[in-house]
C-alpha positions, 0 to 999 in steps of 0.5 A: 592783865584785867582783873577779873573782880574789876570786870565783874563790878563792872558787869554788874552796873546796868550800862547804856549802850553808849557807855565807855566801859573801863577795862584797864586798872579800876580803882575805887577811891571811896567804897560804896554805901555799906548796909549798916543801918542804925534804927533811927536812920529815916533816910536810908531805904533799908530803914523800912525793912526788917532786919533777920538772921539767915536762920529766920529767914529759912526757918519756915520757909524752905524754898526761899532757902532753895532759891537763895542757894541756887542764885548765890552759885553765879555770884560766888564764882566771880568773887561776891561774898554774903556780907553777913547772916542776914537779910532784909525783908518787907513788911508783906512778906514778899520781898527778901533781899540778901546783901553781897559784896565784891572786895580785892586785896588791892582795892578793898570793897569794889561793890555792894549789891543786894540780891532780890528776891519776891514771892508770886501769887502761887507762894514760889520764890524768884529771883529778882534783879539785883541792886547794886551800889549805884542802883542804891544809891539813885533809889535813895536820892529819889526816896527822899525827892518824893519824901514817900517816906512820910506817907503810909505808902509801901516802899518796896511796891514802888522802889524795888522789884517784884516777881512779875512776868515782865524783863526791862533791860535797863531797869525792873517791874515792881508793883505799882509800875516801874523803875528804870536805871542806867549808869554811865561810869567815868573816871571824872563823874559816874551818872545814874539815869533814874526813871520811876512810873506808876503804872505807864505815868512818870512820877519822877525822873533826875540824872544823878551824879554818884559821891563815889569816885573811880579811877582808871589808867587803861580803858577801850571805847 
């Protein structure tokens, strides 16, 4: 029998069209990245944003409140837990983002993924595309290949996704352009394609190979 929090972790990685998916026993040998972060850690992204309790996020504003209740419903159906009581914010104010896990008894933590959410020009919340762990995990590589970090530029204008009236089905809008990723998963080596534009440029794109590795011992092509 699949088990159903494997096919959902494997749901929520952005395939290419090419990709083997892994229907059979999936097993992760290393979790994900969790979100932890000490105050002095630079190089992880979610360094940039403020941590806050749930409390504070909801306090003054009830219809992120709303918004967080109505996209969780789908998540907590197919066994993604909060991971905590709180979320991490931009400096703007106009991005929120919740972080969720998946996690099995047999195989403890299968995914992390931070729920997104962006404010429009009319002050209404939406939901955004989710980020999982691999998605994560590509964006850090790239932050710290461009060094944007070290620059009075806006992280979550350039790297995260914003409430714009576009769909890319590989990837996201953000404010300044555009990221898109595609993971190729493999018992031997996962591969996350990331691509980020501003505006219609290219400013950087890398194929790269995740540190975390699956095993499978029944797949279908």
């Amino acid at each position: 029998m699949i088990n159903l929090a494997r096919r959902n972790f494997i749901k929520n990685v952005g395939f290419v069209g090419v990709t083997t998916l892994f229907c059979g026993s999936l097993a992760a040998q290393s979790t994900l990245e969790n979100f932890s972060i000490s105050e002095n850690d630079e190089e992880n992204i979610l360094a940039k944003f403020s941590k806050i309790t749930f409390f504070d996020a909801f306090l003054l504003d009830q219809s992120l409140a709303d918004c967080y209740k109505k996209s969780i419903l789908n998540w907590e159906k197919t066994g993604y837990i909060a991971s905590g009581n709180y979320c991490f914010g931009s400096s703007d104010g106009l991005l929120k983002m919740f972080p969720m896990h998946l996690q099995t008894e047999a195989t403890g933590k299968v995914d992390n993924v931070l729920l997104c959410f962006g404010k429009d020009s009319n002050g209404n919340w939406k939901s955004l595309r989710p980020l999982s762990g691999f998605d994560l995990e590509a964006i850090t590589v790239a932050m710290k290949d461009l060094n944007i970090y070290r620059n009075d530029v806006n992280l979550s204008h350039y790297l995260f996704p914003a409430p714009v009236q576009k769909l890319d089905p590989y990837g996201f809008y953000t404010r300044k352009g555009s990221v898109s990723l595609q993971t190729n998963l493999s018992p031997e080596q996962t591969v996350t394609k990331i691509m980020i534009k501003e505006g219609n440029s290219i400013v950087y794109q890398k194929e790269i190979i995740s540190k975390h590795s699956f095993a499978s011992d029944s797949f279908l092509v």
